[in-house]
C-alpha positions in Angstrom: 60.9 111.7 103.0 58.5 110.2 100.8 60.3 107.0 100.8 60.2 106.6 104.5 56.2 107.3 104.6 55.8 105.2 101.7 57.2 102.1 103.8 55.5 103.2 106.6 58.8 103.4 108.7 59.0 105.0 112.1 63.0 105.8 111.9 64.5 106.2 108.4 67.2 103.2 109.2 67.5 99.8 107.1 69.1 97.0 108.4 72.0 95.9 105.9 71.0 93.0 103.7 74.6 90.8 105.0 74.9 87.6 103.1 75.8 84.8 105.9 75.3 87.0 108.8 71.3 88.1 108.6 68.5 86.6 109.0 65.1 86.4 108.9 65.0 86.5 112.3 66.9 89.6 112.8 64.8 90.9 109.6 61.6 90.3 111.3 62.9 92.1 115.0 64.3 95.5 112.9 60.9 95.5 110.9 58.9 94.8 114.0 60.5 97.6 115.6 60.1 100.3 113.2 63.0 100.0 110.4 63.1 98.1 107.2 65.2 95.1 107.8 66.7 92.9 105.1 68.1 89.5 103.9 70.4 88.8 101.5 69.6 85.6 99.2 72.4 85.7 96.7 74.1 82.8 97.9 70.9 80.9 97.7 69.0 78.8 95.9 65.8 79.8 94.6 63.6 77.4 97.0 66.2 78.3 99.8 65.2 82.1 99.2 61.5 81.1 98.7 62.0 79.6 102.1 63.5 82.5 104.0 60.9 84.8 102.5 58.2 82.8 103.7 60.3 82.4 107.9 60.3 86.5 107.4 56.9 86.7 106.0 55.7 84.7 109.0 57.6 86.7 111.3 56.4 90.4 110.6 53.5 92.0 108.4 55.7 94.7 107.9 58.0 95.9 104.6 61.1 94.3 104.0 63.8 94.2 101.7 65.7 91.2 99.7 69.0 91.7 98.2 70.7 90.1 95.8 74.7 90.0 93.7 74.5 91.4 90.2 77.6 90.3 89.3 79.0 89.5 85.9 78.8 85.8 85.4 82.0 84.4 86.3 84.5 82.6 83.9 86.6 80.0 85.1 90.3 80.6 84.5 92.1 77.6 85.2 95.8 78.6 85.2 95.0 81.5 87.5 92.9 79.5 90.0 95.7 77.2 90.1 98.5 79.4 91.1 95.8 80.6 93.6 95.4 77.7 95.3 98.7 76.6 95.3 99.8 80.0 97.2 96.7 78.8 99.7 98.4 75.7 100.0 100.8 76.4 103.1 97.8 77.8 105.1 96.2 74.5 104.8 98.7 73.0 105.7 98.6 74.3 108.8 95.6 72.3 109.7 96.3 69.4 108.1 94.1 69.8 105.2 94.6 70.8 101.4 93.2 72.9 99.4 90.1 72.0 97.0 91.4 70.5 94.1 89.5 73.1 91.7 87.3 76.2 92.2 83.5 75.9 91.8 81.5 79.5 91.0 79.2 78.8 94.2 77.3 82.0 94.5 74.9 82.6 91.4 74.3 86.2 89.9 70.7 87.5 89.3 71.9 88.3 85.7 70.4 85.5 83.3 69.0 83.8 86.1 65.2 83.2 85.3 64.4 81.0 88.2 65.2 82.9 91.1 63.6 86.3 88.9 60.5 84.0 88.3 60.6 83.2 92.4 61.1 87.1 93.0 58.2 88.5 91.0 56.2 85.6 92.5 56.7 86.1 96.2 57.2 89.8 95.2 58.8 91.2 98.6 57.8 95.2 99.1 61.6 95.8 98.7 64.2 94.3 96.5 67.9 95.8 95.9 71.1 94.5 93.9 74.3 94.7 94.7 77.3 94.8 92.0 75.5 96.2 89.4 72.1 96.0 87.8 70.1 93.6 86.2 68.6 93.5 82.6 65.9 95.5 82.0 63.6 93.0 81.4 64.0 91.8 85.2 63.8 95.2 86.7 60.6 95.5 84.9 59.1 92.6 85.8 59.7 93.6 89.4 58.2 96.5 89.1 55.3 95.4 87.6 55.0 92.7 90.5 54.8 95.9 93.0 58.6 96.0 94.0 60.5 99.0 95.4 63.7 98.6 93.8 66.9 99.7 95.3 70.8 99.7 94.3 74.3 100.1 95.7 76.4 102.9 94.1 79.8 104.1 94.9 80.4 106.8 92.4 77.7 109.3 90.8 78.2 107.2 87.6 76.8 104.3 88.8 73.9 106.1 90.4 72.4 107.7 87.1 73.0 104.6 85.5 70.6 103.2 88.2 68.3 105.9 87.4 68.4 105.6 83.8 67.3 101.9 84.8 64.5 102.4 86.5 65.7 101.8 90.3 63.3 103.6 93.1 66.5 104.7 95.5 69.9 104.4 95.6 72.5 103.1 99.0 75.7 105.5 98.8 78.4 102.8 99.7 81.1 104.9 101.1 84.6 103.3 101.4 84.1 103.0 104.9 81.4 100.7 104.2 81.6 96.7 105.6 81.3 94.2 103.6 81.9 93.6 99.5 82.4 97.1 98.0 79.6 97.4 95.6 81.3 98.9 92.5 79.8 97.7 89.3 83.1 97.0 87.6 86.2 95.9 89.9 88.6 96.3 87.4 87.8 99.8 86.7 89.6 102.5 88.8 87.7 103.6 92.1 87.5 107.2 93.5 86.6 105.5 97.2 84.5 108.3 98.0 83.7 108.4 102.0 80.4 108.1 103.3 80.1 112.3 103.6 81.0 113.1 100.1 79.1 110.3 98.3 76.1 111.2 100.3 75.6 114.9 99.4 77.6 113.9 96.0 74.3 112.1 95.3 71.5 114.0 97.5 72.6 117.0 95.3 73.0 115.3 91.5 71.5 111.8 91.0 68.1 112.6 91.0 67.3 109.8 93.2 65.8 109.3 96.8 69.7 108.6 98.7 70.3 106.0 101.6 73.7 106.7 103.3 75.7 103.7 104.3 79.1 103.1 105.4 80.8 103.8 108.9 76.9 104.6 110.1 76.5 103.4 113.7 74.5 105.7 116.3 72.0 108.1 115.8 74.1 110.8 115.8 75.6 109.2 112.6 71.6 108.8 111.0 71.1 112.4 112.0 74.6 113.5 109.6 73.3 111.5 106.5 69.8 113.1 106.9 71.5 116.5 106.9 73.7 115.3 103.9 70.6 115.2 102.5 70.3 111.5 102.7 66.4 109.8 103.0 67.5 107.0 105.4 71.0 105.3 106.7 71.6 101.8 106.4 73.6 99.9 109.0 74.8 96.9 108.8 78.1 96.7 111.0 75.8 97.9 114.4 73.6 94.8 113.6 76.1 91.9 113.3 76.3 91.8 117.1 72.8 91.6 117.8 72.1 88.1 118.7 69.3 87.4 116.2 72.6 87.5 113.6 74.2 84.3 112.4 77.8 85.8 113.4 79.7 82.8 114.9 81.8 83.3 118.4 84.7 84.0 116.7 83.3 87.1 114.4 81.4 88.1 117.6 85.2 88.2 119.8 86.7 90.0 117.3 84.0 92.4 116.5 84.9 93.2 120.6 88.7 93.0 120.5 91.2 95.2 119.1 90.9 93.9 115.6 87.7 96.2 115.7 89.9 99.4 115.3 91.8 98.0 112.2 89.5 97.2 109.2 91.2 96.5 106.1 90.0 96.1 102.5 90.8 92.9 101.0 89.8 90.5 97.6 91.7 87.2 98.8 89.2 85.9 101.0 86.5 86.3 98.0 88.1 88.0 95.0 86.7 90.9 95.1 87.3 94.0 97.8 85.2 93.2 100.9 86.1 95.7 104.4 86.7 92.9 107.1 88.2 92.9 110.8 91.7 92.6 110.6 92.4 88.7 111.4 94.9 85.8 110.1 93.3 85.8 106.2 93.7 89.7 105.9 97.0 89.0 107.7 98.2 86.2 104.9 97.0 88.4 102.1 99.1 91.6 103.4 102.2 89.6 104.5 102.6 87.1 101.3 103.8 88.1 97.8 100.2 85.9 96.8 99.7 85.8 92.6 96.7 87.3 91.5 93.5 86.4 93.2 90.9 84.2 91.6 88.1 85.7 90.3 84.4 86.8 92.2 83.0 84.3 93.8 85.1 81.4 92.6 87.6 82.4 95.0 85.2 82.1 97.8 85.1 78.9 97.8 89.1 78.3 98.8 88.2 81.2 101.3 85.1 79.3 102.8 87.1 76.0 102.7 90.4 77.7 104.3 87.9 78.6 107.4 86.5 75.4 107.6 89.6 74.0 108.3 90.5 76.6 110.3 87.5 76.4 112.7 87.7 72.4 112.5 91.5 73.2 114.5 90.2 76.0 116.9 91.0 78.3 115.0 88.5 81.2 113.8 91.0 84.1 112.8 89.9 83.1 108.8 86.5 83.9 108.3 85.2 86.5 106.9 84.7 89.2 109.3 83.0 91.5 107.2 82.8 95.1 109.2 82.7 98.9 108.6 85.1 101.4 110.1 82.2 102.7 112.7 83.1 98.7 114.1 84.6 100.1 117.7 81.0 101.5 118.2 79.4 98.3 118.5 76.8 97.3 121.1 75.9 93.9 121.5 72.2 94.2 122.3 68.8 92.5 120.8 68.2 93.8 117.4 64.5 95.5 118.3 66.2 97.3 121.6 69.4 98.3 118.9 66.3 100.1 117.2 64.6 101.8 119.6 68.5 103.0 121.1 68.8 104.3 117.5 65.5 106.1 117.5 66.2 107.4 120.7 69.8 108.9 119.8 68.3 110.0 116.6 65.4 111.7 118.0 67.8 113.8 120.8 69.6 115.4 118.1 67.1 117.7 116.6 
C-alpha cells in the first residue's frame, strides 16, 4: 500500500479524471476529504489547464491528479467524414439545424504537443495519468524529473508492461464495465474486454506494477473486492458524476436516475471511438441505423457535440454524452466529500 501512504491518502479511492463532467471543484472536495481526486485537461488548452490547476491548487493543499488523451494524432479523411455527416444529417434535421459542414480534430493529444508538456512539468501536479496510450519517452521523463507520479490506463496485460517498460508509477485496470472512453491503446486492434475482476488480479499478479481497479466500482463493498484482487486503490468515476460539485447537466443527471441507468451500451458514434454511455436517443440512432463507418477519434466529436447542441437548443437532452459504468443503478446523488466519507465508511465495515 505504498502508493496510498505515499499520497498520504486516508481511503485508497481516486476520483475518475472525466473530461466535461469534473471539476476542480469536485477535485478539491474528494482531495479534501481523504481521496485523490482528479481533472481531466485533454480537451483543453494549455492556459485553460494552467487555469484549472491553479482553481484546484487554490482549493486543496492536498495531491491530486491530471489526466490527459494520448491518442494517435488524428488524420483527416475527407470521404469518410463526409458519408458520416451525411448519415447525421436526418437527426439534425429534426431540430432544424445541419450538420457542420466539415470535421475539425477539436481535442489535442499529448503526443508531440510541447506546450501543454512544457505547462505540465511547470505547474508539475503530484499526479499525472494518460489515457489511450503513452507518451514519448522524452515527456514521461521530463515529468518525472519535475516530481510527477505517473499513472496509465490499461485494458489488457500488454498494455500494462508496456507502461512499465515506460516508466509509469501505477497502472488503472479499465475493465469493460468501465464508463466513459475505453482506454485501449490501439482501437483497431482486437480487444479481449476483460471485466473489472479478471483484469484486476490479471495485473495485481503479472505486471509488476502498483494496480488501481476501475470499472463497475461504486460502494465500498466494491473497493473492498479490488483490494482483495490485489488492487492498491479503486477508481470511481460513475459514483461521482451525480455529486453536485460535477458539471453533469439536468439531462445526464435524469437519466443517470431513470431506467436508462440499467442499460449501458458501448458506442463510437457519438466520438469515434468506444465510450460506455447511458442508453439515450444517440446510442439509440447508432444501434437502429445501418450508419457507414464512423469518423475517426476526436474528429467525430465534434458532429456528436454539435448534434447535442441542437438537441438541447429544442428541449431535447437524450444526445449527449452520458458517459456511465455498469455499477450506474448504484448511484447516490450526494456532495462529493459526504460520497467519501459514505465510501470510507462502507469500506471500513467490511474487514
Amino acid at each position: 500500500m505504498h502508493f496510498i501512504s505515499g499520497l498520504g491518502l486516508s481511503i485508497p479511492l481516486i476520483q475518475a479524471p472525466m473530461a466535461g463532467t469534473s471539476t476542480p471543484a469536485l477535485a478539491a472536495a474528494v482531495c479534501n476529504a481523504g481521496a485523490l481526486g482528479s481533472i481531466a485537461v485533454g480537451t483543453l488548452t494549455p492556459e485553460a489547464a494552467a487555469q484549472d490547476i491553479a482553481r484546484l491548487r487554490a482549493a486543496t493543499d492536498r495531491p491530486f491528479n491530471v489526466n490527459l488523451f494520448v491518442h494517435a494524432p488524428c488524420k483527416a479523411d475527407p470521404p469518410r467524414e463526409a458519408a458520416w455527416l451525411e448519415s447525421l444529417a436526418p437527426a439534425f434535421a429534426e431540430f432544424d439545424a445541419e450538420p457542420p459542414a466539415q470535421l475539425e480534430t477539436i481535442y489535442p493529444t499529448l503526443i508531440g504537443n510541447a506546450e501543454m508538456l512544457g505547462t505540465l512539468v511547470d505547474l508539475a501536479p503530484p499526479v499525472v495519468s494518460f489515457h489511450f496510450g503513452l507518451p514519448e519517452a522524452e515527456a514521461i521523463a521530463a515529468l518525472k524529473a519535475a516530481g510527477c507520479l505517473l499513472l496509465a490506463t490499461a485494458t489488457s496485460l500488454d498494455e500494462a508492461r508496456r507502461a512499465k517498460d515506460a516508466g509509469i508509477d501505477a497502472v488503472v485496470a479499465q475493465g469493460w464495465e468501465a464508463g466513459g472512453h475505453r482506454g485501449v491503446f490501439d482501437p483497431d486492434a482486437p480487444d479481449d474486454r476483460l471485466g473489472t475482476l479478471a483484469l484486476t488480479r490479471l495485473l495485481a499478479a503479472q505486471s509488476g506494477l502498483p494496480v488501481i481497479a476501475a470499472g463497475g466500482i461504486m460502494d465500498g463493498a466494491g473497493i473492498r473486492a479490488a483490494l482483495d484482487l490485489g488492487a492498491v486503490a479503486a477508481q470511481l468515476g460513475t459514483a461521482f458524476v451525480a455529486c453536485p460539485e460535477s458539471n453533469a447537466d439536468a439531462a445526464y443527471r435524469a437519466a443517470l436516475a431513470s431506467e436508462s441507468a440499467r442499460h449501458t451500451t458501448m458506442t463510437a458514434a457519438i466520438s469515434g471511438r468506444p465510450a460506455r454511455c447511458l442508453a439515450n436517443r444517440f446510442t439509440a440512432l447508432a444501434a437502429s441505423e445501418a450508419l457507414p463507418p464512423v469518423a475517426p477519434y476526436p474528429r467525430a466529436y465534434h458532429a456528436g457535440k454539435a448534434l447535442n447542441v441542437a438537441a438541447k437548443a429544442a428541449g431535447e437532452g437524450g444526445f449527449g454524452a452520458q458517459w456511465a459504468g455498469q455499477g450506474a443503478p448504484l448511484s447516490r446523488p450526494m456532495p462529493a466529500a459526504q460520497l467519501v466519507a459514505q465510501l470510507a465508511a462502507e469500506l471500513a465495515a467490511t474487514r
